[in-house]
DSSP file (Angstrom, degrees, kcal/mol; ACC not computed):
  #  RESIDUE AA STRUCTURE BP1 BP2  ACC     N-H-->O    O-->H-N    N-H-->O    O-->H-N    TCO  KAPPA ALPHA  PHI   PSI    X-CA   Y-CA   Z-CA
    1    1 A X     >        0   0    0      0, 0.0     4,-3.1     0, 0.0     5,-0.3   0.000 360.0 360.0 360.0 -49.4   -2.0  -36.9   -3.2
    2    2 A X  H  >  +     0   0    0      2,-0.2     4,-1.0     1,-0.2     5,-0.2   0.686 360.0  52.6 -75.7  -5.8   -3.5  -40.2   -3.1
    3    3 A X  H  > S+     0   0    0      2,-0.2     4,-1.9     3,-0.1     3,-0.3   0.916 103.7  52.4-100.5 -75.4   -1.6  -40.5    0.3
    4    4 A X  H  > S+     0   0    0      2,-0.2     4,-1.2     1,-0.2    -2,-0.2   0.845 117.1  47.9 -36.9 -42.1   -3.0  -37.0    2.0
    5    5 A X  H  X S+     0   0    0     -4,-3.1     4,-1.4     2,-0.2     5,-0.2   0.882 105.4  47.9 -85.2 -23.1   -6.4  -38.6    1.0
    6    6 A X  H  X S+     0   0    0     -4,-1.0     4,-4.5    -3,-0.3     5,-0.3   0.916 116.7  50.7 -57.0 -48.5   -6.1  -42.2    2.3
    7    7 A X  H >X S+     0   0    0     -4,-1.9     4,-1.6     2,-0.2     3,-0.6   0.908 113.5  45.9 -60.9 -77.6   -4.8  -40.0    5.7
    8    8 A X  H >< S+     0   0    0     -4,-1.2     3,-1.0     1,-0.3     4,-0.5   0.755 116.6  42.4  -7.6-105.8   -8.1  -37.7    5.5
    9    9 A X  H ><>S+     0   0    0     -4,-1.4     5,-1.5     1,-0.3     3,-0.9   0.700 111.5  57.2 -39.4 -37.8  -10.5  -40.6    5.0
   10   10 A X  H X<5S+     0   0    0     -4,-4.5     3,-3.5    -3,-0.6    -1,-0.3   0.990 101.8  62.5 -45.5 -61.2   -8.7  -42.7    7.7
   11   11 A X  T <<5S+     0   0    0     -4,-1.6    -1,-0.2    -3,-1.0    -2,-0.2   0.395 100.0  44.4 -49.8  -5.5   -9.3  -40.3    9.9
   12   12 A X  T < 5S-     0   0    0     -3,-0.9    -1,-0.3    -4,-0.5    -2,-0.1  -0.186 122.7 -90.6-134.3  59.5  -12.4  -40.2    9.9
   13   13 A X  T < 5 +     0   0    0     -3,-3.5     2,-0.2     1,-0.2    -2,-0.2   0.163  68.6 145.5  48.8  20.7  -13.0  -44.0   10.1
   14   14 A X      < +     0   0    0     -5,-1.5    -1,-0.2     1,-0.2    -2,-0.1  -0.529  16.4 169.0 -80.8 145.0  -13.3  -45.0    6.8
   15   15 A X        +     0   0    0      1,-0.5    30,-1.1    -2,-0.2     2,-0.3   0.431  63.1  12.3-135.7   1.1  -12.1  -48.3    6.2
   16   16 A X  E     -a   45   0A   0     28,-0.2    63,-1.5    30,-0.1    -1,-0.5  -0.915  60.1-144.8-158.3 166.3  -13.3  -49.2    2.5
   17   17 A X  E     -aB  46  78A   0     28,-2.8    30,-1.5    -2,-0.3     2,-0.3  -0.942   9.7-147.3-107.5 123.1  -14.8  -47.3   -0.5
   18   18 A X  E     - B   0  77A   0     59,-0.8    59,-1.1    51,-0.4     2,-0.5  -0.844  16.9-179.7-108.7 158.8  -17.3  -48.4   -3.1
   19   19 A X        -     0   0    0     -2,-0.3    30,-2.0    28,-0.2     2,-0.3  -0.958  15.6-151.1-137.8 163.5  -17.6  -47.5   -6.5
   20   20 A X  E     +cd  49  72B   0     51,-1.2    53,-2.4    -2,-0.5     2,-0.2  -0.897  23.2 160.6-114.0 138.7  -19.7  -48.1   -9.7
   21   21 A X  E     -c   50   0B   0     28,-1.8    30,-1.9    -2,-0.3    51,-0.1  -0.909  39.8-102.9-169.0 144.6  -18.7  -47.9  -13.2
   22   22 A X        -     0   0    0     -2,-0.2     2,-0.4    28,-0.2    30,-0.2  -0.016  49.6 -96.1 -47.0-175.0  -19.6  -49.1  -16.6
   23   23 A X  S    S+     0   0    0     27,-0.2     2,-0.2    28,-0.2    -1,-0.1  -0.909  72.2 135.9-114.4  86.4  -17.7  -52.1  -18.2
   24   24 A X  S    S-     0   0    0     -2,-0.4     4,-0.1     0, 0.0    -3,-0.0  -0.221  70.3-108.4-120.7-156.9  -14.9  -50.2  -20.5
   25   25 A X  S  > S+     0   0    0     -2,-0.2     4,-2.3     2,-0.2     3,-0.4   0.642 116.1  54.3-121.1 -38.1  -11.5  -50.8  -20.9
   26   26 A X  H  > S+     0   0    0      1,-0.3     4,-1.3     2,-0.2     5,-0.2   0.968 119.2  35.5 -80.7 -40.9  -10.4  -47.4  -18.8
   27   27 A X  H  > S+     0   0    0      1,-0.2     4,-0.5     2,-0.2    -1,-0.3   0.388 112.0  58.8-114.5  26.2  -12.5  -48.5  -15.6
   28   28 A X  H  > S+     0   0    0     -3,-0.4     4,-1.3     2,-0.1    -1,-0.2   0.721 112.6  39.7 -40.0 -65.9  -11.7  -52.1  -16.3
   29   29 A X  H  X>S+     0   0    0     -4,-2.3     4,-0.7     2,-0.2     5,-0.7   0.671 118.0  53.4 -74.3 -24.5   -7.8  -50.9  -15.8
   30   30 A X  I  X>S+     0   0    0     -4,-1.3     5,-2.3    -5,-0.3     4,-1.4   0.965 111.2  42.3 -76.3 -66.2   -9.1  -48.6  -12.9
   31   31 A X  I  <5S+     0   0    0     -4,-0.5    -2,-0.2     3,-0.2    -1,-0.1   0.766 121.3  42.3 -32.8 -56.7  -10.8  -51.3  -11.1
   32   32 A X  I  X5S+     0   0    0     -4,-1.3     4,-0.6     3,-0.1    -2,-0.2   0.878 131.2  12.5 -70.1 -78.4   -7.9  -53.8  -11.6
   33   33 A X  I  X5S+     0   0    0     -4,-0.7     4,-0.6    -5,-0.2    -3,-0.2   0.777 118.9  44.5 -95.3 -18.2   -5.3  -51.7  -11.0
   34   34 A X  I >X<S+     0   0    0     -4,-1.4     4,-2.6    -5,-0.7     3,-1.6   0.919 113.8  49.8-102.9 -65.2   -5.4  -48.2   -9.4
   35   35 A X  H 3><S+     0   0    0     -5,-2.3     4,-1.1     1,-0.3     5,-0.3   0.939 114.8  55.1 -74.5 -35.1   -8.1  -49.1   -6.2
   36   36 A X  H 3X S+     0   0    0     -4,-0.6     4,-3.0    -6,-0.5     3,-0.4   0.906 107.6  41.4 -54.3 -38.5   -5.4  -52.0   -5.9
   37   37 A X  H <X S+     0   0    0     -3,-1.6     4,-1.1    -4,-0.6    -1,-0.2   0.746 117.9  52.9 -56.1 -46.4   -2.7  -49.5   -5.7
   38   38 A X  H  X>S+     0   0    0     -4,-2.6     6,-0.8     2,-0.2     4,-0.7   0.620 108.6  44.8 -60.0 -13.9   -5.1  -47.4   -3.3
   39   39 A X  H >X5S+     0   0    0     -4,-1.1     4,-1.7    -3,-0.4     3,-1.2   0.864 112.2  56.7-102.3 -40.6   -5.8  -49.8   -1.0
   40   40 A X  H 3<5S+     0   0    0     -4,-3.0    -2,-0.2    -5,-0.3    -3,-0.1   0.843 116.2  34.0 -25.1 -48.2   -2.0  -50.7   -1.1
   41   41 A X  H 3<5S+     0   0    0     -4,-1.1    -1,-0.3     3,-0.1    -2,-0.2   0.755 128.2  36.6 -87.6 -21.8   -0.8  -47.1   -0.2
   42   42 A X  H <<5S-     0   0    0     -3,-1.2    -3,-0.2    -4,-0.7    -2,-0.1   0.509  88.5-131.5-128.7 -38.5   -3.9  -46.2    2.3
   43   43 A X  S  <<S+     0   0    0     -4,-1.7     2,-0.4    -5,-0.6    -4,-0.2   0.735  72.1 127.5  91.9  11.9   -4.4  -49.4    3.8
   44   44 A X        -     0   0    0     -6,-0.8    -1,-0.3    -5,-0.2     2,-0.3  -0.912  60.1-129.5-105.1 149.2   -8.5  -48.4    2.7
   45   45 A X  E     -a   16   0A   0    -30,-1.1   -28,-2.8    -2,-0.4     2,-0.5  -0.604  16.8-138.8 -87.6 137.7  -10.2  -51.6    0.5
   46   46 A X  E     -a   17   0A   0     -2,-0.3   -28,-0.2   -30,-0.2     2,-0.1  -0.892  11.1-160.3-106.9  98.4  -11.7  -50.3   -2.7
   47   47 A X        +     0   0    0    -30,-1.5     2,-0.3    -2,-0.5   -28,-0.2  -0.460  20.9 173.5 -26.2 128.8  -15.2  -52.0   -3.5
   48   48 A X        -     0   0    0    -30,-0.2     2,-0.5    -2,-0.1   -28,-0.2  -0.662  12.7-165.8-147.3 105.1  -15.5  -51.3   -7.5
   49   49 A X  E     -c   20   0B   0    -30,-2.0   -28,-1.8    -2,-0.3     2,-0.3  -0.854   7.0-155.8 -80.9 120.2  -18.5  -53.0   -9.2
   50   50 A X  E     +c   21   0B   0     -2,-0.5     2,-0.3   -30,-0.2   -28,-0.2  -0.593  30.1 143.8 -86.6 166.4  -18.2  -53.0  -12.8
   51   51 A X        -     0   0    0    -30,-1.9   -28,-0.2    -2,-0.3     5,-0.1  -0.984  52.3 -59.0 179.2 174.7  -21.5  -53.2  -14.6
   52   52 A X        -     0   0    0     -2,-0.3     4,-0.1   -30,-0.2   -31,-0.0  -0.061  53.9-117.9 -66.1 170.6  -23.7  -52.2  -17.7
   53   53 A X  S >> S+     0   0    0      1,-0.2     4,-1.1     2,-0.2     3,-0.8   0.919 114.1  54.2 -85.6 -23.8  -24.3  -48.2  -17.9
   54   54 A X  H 3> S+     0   0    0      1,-0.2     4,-2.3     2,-0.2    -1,-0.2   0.823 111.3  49.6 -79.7  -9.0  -27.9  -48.2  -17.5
   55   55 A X  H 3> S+     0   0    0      2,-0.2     4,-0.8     1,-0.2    -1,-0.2   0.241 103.1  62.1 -90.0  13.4  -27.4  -50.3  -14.1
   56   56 A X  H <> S+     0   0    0     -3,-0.8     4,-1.3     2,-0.2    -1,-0.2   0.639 105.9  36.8-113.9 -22.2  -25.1  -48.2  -13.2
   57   57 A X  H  X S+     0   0    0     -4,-1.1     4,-4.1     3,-0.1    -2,-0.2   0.851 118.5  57.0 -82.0 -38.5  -27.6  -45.2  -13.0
   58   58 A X  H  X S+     0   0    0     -4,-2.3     4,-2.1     2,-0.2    -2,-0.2   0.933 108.1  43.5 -35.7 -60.7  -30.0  -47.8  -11.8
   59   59 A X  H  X S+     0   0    0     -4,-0.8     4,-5.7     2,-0.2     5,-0.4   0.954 112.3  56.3 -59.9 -59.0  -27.6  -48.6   -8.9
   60   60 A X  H  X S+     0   0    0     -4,-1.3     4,-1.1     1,-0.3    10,-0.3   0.831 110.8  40.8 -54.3 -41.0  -27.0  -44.8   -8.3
   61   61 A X  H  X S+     0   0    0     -4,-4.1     4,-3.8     2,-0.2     3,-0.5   0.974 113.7  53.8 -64.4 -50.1  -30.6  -43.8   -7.8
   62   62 A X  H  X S+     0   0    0     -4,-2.1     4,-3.5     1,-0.3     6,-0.2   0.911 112.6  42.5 -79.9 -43.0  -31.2  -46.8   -5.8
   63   63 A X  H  X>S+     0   0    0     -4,-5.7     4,-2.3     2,-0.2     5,-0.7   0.948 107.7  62.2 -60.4 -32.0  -28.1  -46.0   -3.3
   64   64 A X  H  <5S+     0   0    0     -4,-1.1    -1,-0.2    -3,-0.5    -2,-0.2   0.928 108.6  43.2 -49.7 -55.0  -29.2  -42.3   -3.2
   65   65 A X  H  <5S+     0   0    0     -4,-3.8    -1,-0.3     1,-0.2    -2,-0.2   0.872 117.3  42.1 -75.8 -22.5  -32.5  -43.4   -1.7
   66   66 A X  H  <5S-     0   0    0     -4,-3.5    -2,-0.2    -5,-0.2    -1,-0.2   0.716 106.0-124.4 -88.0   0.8  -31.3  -45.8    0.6
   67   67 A X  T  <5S+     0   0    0     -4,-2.3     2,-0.6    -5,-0.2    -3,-0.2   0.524  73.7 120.5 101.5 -25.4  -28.2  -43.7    1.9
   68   68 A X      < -     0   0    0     -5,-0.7     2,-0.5    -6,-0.2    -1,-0.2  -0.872  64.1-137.1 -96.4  89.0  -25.7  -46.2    1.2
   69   69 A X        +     0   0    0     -2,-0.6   -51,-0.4     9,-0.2     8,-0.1  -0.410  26.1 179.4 -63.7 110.4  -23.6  -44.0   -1.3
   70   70 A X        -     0   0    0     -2,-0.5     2,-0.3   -10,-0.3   -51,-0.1  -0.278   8.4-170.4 -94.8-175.1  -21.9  -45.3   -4.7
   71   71 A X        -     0   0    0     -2,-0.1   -51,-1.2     5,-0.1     2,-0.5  -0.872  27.5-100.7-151.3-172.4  -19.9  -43.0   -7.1
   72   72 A X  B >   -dE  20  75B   0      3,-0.5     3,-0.6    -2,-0.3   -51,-0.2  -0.996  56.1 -67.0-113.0 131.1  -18.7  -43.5  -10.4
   73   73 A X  T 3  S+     0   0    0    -53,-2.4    -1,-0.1    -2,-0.5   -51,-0.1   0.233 126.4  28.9 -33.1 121.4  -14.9  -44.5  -11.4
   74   74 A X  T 3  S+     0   0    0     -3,-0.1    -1,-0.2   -53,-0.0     2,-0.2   0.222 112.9  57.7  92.9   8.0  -13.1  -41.6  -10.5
   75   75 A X  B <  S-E   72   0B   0     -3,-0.6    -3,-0.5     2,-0.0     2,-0.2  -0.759  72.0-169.0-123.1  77.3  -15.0  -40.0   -7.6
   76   76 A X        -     0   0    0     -2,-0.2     2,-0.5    -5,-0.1   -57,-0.1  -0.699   7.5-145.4-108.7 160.6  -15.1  -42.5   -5.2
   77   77 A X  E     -B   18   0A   0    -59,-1.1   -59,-0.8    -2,-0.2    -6,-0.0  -0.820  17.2-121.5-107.1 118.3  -17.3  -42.1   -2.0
   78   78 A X  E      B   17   0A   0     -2,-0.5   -61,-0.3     1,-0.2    -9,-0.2   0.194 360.0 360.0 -74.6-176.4  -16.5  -43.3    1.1
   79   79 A X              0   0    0    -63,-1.5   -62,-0.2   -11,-0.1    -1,-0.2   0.580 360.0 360.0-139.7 360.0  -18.9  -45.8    2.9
C-alpha cells in the first residue's frame, strides 16, 4: 500500500510531504519512525513538525490561507 502510494505521488512530481501533529507519544513514534520508513520505501522525504495542539490548528489555518498545505499525522498532504 504504502508502495502504490509513494508510485502515485511520484508521479506526479512530488518529492517530499509535510505534516503537522501534536506532541504525543503515537505521533512522536509516527514522526520518528513510520515517515522514516516512507521515505525509505518511496524515495519521498517526510517533513513532520511536531508541536503544541493549539499551534497546530494555528499552523493549519495559516497554511490553508496561504496555499502551502499541512495535514495532520496520518493524512499527509503532498507539497
Amino acid at each position: 500500500m504504502v508502495h502504490r502510494c509513494g508510485a502515485k505521488l511520484k508521479t506526479k512530481g512530488v518529492k517530499e510531504i509535510s505534516v503537522v501533529s501534536e506532541t504525543i507519544t503515537t505521533h512522536e513514534y509516527e514522526s520518528k519512525t513510520l515517515a522514516k520508513a516512507f521515505e525509505e520505501i518511496t524515495g519521498i522525504k517526510v517533513k513532520h513538525d511536531l508541536i503544541g495542539e493549539g499551534d497546530v490548528v494555528e499552523k493549519l489555518q495559516t497554511s490553508m490561507q496561504s496555499g502551502n498545505p499541512f495535514m495532520t499525522a496520518g493524512s499527509p498532504t503532498p507539497t
